[in-house]
Structures are given as structure tokens and as C-alpha cells.
MIMI-498674 format. One record per residue (C-alpha): residue in one letter; x, y, z. Coordinates in nm, 2 decimals. Layout:
REM residues N
+-----+--------+--------+--------+
! res !   east !  north !     up !
+-----+--------+--------+--------+
!   A !      X !      Y !      Z !
...
+-----+--------+--------+--------+
***
This chain:
REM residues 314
+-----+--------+--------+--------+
! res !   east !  north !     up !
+-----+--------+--------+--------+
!   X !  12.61 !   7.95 !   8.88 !
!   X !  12.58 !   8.30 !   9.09 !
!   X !  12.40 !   8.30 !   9.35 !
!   X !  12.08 !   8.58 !   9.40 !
!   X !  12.30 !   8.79 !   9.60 !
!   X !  12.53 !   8.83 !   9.35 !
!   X !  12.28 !   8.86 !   9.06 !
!   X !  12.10 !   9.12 !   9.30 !
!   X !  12.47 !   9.33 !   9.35 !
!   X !  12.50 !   9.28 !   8.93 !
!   X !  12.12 !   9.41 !   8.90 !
!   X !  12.20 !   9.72 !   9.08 !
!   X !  12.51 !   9.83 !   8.86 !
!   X !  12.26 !   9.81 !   8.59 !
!   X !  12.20 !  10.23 !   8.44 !
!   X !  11.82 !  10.29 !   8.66 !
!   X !  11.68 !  10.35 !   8.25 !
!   X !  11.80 !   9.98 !   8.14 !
!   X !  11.60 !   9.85 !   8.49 !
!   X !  11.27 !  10.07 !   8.41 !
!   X !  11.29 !   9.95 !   8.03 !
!   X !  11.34 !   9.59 !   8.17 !
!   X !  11.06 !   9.61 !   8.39 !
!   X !  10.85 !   9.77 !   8.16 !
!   X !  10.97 !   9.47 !   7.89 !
!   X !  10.82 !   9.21 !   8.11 !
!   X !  10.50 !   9.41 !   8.22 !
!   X !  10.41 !   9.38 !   7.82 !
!   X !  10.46 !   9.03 !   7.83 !
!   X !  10.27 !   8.97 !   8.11 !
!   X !   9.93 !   9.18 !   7.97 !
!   X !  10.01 !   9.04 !   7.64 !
!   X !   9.95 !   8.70 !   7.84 !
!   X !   9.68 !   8.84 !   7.99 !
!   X !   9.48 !   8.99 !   7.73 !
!   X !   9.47 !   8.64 !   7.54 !
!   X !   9.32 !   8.46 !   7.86 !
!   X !   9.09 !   8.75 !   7.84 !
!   X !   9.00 !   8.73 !   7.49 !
!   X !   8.95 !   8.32 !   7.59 !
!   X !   8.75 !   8.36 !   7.87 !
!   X !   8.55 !   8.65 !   7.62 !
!   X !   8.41 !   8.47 !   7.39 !
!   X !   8.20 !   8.29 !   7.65 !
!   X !   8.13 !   8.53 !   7.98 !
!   X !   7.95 !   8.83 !   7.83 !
!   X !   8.19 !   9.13 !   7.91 !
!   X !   8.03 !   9.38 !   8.20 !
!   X !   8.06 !   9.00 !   8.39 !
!   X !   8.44 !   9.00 !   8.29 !
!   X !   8.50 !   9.29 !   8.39 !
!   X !   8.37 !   9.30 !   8.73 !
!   X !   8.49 !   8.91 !   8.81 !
!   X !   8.84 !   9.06 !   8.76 !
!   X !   8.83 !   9.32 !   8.98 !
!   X !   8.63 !   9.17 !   9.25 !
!   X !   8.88 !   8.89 !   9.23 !
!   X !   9.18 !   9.19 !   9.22 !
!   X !   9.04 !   9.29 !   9.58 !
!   X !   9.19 !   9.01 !   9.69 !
!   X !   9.50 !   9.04 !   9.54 !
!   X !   9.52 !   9.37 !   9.65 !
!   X !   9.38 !   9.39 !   9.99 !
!   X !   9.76 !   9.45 !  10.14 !
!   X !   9.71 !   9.76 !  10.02 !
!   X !   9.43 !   9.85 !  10.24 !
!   X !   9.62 !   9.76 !  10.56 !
!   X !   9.93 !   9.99 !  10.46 !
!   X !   9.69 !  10.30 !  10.42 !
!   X !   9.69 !  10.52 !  10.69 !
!   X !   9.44 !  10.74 !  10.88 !
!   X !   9.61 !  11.03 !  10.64 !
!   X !   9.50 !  10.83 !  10.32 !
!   X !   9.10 !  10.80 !  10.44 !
!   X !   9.13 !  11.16 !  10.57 !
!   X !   9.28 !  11.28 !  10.26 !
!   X !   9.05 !  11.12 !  10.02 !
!   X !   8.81 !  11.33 !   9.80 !
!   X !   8.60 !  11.04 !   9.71 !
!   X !   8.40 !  11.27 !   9.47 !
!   X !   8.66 !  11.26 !   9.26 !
!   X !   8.77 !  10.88 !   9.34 !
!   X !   8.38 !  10.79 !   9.19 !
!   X !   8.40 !  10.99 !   8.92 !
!   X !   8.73 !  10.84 !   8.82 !
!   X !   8.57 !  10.50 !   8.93 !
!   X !   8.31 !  10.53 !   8.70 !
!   X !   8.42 !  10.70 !   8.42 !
!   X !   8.71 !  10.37 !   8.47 !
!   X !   8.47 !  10.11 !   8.47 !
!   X !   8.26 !  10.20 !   8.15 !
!   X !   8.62 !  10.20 !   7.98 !
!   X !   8.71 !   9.91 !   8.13 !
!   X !   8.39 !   9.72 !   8.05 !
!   X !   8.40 !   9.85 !   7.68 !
!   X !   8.81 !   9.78 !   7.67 !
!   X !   8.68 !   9.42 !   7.75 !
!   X !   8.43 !   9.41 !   7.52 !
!   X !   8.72 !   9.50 !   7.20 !
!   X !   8.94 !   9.25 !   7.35 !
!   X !   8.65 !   8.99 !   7.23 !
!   X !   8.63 !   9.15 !   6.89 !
!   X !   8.95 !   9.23 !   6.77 !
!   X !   9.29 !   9.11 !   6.75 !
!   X !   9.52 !   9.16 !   7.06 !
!   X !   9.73 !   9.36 !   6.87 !
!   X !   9.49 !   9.63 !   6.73 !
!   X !   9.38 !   9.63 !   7.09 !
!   X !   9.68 !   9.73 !   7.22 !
!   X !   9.78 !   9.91 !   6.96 !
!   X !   9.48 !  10.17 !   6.94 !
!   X !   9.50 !  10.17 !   7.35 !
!   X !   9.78 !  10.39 !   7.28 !
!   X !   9.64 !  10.70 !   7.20 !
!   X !   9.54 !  10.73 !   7.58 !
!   X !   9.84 !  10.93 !   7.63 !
!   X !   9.74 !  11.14 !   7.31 !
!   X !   9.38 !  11.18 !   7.46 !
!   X !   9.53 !  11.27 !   7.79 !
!   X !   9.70 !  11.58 !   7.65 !
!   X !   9.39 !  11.66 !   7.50 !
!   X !   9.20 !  11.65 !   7.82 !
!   X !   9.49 !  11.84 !   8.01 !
!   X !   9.42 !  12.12 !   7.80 !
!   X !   9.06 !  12.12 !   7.81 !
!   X !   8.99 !  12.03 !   8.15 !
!   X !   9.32 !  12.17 !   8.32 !
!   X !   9.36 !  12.46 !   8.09 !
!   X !   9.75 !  12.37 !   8.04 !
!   X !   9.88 !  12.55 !   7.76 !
!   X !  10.02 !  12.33 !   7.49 !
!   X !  10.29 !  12.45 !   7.23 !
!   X !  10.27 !  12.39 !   6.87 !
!   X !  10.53 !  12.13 !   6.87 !
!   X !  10.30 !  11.93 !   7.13 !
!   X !   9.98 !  11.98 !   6.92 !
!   X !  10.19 !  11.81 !   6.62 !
!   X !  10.24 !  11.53 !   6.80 !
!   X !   9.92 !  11.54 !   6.92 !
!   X !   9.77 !  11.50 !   6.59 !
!   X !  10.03 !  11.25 !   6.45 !
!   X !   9.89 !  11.02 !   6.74 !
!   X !   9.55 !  11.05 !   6.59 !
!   X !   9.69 !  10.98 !   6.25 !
!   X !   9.84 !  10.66 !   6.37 !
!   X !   9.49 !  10.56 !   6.50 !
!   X !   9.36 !  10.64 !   6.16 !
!   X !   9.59 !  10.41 !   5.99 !
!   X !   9.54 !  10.14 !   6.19 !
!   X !   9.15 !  10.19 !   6.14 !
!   X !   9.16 !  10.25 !   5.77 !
!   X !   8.81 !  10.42 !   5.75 !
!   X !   8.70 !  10.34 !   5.41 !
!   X !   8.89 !  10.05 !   5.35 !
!   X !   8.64 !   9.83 !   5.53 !
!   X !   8.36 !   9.89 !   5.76 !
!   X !   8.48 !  10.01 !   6.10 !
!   X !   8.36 !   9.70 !   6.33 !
!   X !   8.21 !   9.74 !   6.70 !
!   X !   8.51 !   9.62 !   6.85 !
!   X !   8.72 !   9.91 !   6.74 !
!   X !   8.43 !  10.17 !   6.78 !
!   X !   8.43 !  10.01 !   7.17 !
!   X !   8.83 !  10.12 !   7.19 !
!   X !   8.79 !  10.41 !   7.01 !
!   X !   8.54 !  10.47 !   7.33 !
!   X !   8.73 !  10.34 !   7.59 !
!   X !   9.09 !  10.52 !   7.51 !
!   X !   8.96 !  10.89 !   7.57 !
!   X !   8.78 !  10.80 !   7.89 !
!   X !   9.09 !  10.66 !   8.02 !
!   X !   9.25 !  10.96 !   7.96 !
!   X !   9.03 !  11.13 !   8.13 !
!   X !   9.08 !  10.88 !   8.40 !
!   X !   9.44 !  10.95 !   8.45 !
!   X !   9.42 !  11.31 !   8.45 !
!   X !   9.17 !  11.27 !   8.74 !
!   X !   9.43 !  11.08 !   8.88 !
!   X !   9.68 !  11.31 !   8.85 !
!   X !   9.47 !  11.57 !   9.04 !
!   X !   9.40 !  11.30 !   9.31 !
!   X !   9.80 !  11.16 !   9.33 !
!   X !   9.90 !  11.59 !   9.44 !
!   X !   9.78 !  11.45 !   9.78 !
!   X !   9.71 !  11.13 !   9.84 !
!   X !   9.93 !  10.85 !   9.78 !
!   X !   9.94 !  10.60 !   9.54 !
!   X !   9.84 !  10.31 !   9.70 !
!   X !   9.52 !  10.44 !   9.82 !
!   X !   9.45 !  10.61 !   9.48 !
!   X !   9.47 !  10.24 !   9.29 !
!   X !   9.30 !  10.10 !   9.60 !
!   X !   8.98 !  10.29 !   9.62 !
!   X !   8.94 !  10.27 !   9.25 !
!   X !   8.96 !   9.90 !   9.26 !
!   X !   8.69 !   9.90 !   9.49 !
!   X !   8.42 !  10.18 !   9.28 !
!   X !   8.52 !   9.97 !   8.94 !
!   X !   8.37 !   9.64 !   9.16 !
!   X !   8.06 !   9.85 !   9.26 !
!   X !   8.02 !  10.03 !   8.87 !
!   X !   8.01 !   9.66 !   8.69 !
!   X !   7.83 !   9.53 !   8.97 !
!   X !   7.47 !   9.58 !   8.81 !
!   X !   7.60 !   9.52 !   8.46 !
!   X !   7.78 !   9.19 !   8.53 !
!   X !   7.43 !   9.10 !   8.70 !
!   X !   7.20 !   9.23 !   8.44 !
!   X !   7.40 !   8.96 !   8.16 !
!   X !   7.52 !   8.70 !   8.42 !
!   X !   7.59 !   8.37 !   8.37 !
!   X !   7.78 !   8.15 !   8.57 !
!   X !   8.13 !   8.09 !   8.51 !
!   X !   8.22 !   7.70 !   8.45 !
!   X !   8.54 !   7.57 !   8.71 !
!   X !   8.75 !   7.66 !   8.41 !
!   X !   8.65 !   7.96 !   8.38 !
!   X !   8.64 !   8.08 !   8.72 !
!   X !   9.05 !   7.96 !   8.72 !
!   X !   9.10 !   8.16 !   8.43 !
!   X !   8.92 !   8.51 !   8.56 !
!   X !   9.16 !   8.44 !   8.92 !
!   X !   9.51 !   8.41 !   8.64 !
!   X !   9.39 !   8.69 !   8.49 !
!   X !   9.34 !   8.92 !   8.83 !
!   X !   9.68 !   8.77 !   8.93 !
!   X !   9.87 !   8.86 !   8.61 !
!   X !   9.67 !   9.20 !   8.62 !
!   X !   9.79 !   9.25 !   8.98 !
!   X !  10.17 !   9.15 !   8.93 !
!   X !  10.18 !   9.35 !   8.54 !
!   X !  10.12 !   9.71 !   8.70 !
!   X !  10.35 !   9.63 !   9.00 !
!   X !  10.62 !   9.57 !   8.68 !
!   X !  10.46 !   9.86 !   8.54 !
!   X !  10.51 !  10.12 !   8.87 !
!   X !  10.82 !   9.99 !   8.92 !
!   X !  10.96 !  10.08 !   8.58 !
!   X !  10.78 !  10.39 !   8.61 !
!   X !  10.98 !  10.44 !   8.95 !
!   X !  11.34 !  10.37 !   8.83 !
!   X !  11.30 !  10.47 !   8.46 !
!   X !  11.23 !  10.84 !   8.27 !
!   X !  10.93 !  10.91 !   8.09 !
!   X !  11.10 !  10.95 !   7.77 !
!   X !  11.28 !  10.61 !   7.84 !
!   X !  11.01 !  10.39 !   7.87 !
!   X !  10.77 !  10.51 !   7.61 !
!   X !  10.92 !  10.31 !   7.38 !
!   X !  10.94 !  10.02 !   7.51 !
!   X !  10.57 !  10.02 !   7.45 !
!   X !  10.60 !   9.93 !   7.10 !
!   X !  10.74 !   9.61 !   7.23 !
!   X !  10.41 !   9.56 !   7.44 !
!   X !  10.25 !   9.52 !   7.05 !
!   X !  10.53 !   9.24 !   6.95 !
!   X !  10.46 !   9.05 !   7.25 !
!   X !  10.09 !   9.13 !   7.18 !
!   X !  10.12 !   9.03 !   6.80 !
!   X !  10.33 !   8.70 !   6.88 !
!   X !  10.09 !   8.58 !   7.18 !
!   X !   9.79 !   8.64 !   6.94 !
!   X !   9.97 !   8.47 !   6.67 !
!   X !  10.04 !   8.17 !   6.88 !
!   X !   9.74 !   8.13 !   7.04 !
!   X !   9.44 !   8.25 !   6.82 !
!   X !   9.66 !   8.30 !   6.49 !
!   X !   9.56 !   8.63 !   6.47 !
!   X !   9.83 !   8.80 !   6.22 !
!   X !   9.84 !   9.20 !   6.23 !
!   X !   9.78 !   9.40 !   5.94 !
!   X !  10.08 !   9.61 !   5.83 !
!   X !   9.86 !   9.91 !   5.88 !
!   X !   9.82 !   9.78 !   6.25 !
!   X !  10.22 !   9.80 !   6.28 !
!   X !  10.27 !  10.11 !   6.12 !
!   X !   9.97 !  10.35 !   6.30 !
!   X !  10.14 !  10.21 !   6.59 !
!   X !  10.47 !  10.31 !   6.54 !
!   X !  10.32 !  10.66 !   6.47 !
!   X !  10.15 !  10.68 !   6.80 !
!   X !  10.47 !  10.53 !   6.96 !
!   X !  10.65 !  10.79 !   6.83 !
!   X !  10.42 !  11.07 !   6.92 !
!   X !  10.38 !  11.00 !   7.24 !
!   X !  10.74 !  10.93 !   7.32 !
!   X !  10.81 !  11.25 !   7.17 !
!   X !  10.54 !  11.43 !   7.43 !
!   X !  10.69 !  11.24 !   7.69 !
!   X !  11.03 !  11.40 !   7.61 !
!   X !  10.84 !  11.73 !   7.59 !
!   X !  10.72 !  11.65 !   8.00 !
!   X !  11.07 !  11.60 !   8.07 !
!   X !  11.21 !  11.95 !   7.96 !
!   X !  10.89 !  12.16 !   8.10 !
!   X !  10.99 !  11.94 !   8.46 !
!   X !  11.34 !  12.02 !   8.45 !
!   X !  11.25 !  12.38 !   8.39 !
!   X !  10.93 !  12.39 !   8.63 !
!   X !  10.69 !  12.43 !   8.43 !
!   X !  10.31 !  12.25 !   8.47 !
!   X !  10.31 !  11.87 !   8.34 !
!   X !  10.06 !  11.73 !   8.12 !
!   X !  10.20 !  11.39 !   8.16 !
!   X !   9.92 !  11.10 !   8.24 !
!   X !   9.93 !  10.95 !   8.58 !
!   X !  10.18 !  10.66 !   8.62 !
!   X !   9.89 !  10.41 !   8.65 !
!   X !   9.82 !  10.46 !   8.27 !
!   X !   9.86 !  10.17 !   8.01 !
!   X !   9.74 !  10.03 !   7.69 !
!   X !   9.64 !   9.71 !   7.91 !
!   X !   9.32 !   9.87 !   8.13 !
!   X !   9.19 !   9.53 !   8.29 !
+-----+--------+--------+--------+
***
């Protein structure tokens, strides 16, 4: 049996892609986990109240973060743009909550990945980057993939979806407000101080439907801030070791572990469509990612979404 030392001294000889895609592998799992104790605790606490239990719970989780920022980070901050980001979070967030409770785990993460789509989108309107044609393909075989997964015409388009269709774009705007925000201050205080303006946002929303969580419930909303917590840590880190166009893919694992947890614990079985729009976006947006890479290497402006991005929001 070798002993943590050695497994550590193995770890490292491991290619720094192989690490980020490992990381990344067990982030998935872990929000795949987490969005079915979310869609449990959903069908009972009404979802602004969901919402904002899980971050104000996060704060605690979180609150090392506070004590490692520095004078720099407070002087730095341009909280304009931390509570516009804040809010324009929370409203996704509280609508990403209320699709969890509507629609299968799968189709939830699987539509939550056109928030990289979106984000080029807004980069171009908002940041005037200039986008090639081979970008604005992709760009529109993203939003294809949505549209399969939907199937408009097929059936009626439910709330649930409508709410994700809501909540993907504002996210993107999210992260590109992040990206501005991450030029100069670091990111620690950026995730801090939006942890704290998404507790405020769902604040009077949680209040204006609450009802008060049973003991089991209140154990389930402190897992989820837990598992919310630890996932992005997994998440930065494979974000740190890994590139861009290494780790996109690794997404479309995210929906297996998403289709098998749903499976197991609601029964929920996705629709082929649902596995097929999603390997469209997958593919799109690992193909804009590999775009990012060559306009970095030859310093050029990025579109690329902020690293806190993900199909799991909560």
C-alpha cells in the first residue's frame, strides 16, 4: 500500500492537462451530487429561499477568504461593478434554481452550457471584441445544440426550461463582468464580494415566499453550500493546472454524471435529443476555447469567460 507521500511524488509526474481534466472529473461529480440535493430540497422550499439559504450558509464556508484579502483587495474594489455582477448573479441564480425543480438534472446542465456561447456573445456586444467567422460558426452551432435539446415544436416549451434559457445569458454576462473585475483585483475577493451581494439580492425574495426549513432540510441546504464550496475549489484548481481547450470537454462528462445521479435518484432518463444538443454545445465551445488559446499565444484580446464560470451556478 503507498503511502500519501508517495502517491503525492506519483501525482506530480502526472502531464498538468491529465490533473486539470481530473480535477475537473470530480468537480462534475460533486455538482451532479449537488444538483440532486437541490432538486430534493426544491420541491419543498420555494426557490428565491433556496437560493439565498445556500449562499448565506456559503459565507460561512467561505469566510477564510475574507481574512486572506488584503487592504489592496478593499482598496481595489469597484463595487459598482461587484453589484451589478451581484445582482445580475442572483436573478440567474434564483431562476437556475427554480429549473433545477422543473426539469431533469441533465437538461439542466446540459442547456447551462451555452453560457460560454452567450459569453462570446456579450464579449462582442459589450466589449466590442472582434469575432472571426470561424468563432461566429461555433457560436451559432452552440445555439443549435440548445435548440435540439428544446425541440420547439415537438412539445410545449415548459417554465423550467424558459427559467434556463433566462439564467444562461445573464451568467454570461456575469463572467464577462468578472473578467473586467479579475484585470485588478484578485480572485478571492472577486468570488468573495459576490457571495456576499447574492446573500443581500435573494434576501427580500427568500423573505417575500419564506417558509421554514424542517431539521432535514436545513442539513440538506448546509451539504449543499459544502459541496458548492469544495466543487469550484475542484473547479479553479483544474482551471489552474489545465488549458482551456483541455478541459472543455470534460464537461460532457459533468452531463453523464448528471444523467446517472438523476437516473439513480429521481429516475429521470435523458432524451436522446438531450445527449445530442449537448454534445453540439460541447463541441462548440471547446472549439472557441481552442480559438482563446491561439489569439493568447499570439496576443491578441480574449473572449474567454472568467474561470469562475460553470454549468453548475448554485
Amino acid at each position: 500500500m503507498p503511502s500519501i507521500a508517495q502517491l503525492r511524488v506519483l501525482w506530480s509526474t502526472v502531464p498538468a492537462n491529465v490533473q486539470g481534466m481530473v480535477w475537473m472529473g470530480v468537480a462534475g461529480l460533486i455538482f451532479a451530487v449537488f444538483m440532486a440535493i437541490v432538486r430534493h430540497v426544491g420541491s419543498t422550499i420555494p426557490a428565491p429561499e433556496t437560493a439565498f439559504l445556500r449562499y448565506a450558509i456559503g459565507l460561512v464556508f467561505i469566510s477564510p477568504v475574507f481574512f486572506r484579502m488584503s487592504m489592496a483587495d478593499f482598496r481595489q474594489a469597484r463595487l459598482k461593478l461587484h453589484l451589478a455582477r451581484g445582482i445580475l448573479h442572483g436573478i440567474g441564480v434564483m431562476a437556475w434554481f427554480y429549473a433545477m425543480s422543473r426539469i431533469p438534472i441533465a437538461e439542466v446542465t446540459a442547456l447551462g452550457f451555452t453560457a460560454p456561447v452567450f459569453a462570446v456573445i456579450g464579449a462582442v456586444i459589450f466589449l466590442g471584441e472582434k469575432v472571426r467567422i470561424r468563432r461566429i460558426i461555433a457560436v451559432m452551432m452552440g445555439l443549435v445544440g440548445a435548440v435540439v435539446i428544446l425541440q420547439p415544436g415537438a412539445a410545449a416549451i415548459g417554465p423550467g426550461a424558459i427559467a434556463m434559457l433566462i439564467a444562461a445569458p445573464i451568467f454570461a454576462i456575469a463572467d464577462l463582468i468578472a473578467k473586467v473585475l479579475t484585470a485588478r483585483e484578485s480572485g478571492p475577493a472577486v468570488v468573495a464580494y459576490l457571495s456576499v451581494v447574492i446573500t443581500l439580492v435573494t434576501l427580500g425574495p427568500a423573505i417575500y415566499v419564506w417558509q421554514w426549513p424542517t431539521p432535514e432540510e436545513w442539513m440538506w441546504l448546509t451539504v449543499t453550500a459544502a459541496l458548492a464550496t469544495i466543487g469550484h475549489l475542484c473547479m479553479t484548481e483544474g482551471f489552474r493546472l489545465a488549458e482551456m481547450t483541455a478541459i472543455q470537454p470534460v464537461k460532457f462528462l459533468q452531463l453523464g454524471w448528471s444523467a446517472l445521479v438523476g437516473f439513480a435518484v429521481f429516475g429521470e432518463v435523458p432524451a436522446v435529443a438531450t445527449w445530442i444538443g449537448a454534445a453540439i454545445i460541447v463541441g462548440s465551445i471547446t472549439y472557441i476555447a481552442h480559438r482563446e488559446a491561439v489569439a493568447r499565444r499570439q496576443g491578441r484580446d480574449s473572449v474567454e469567460p472568467s474561470q469562475s464560470s460553470s454549468s453548475d451556478r448554485g
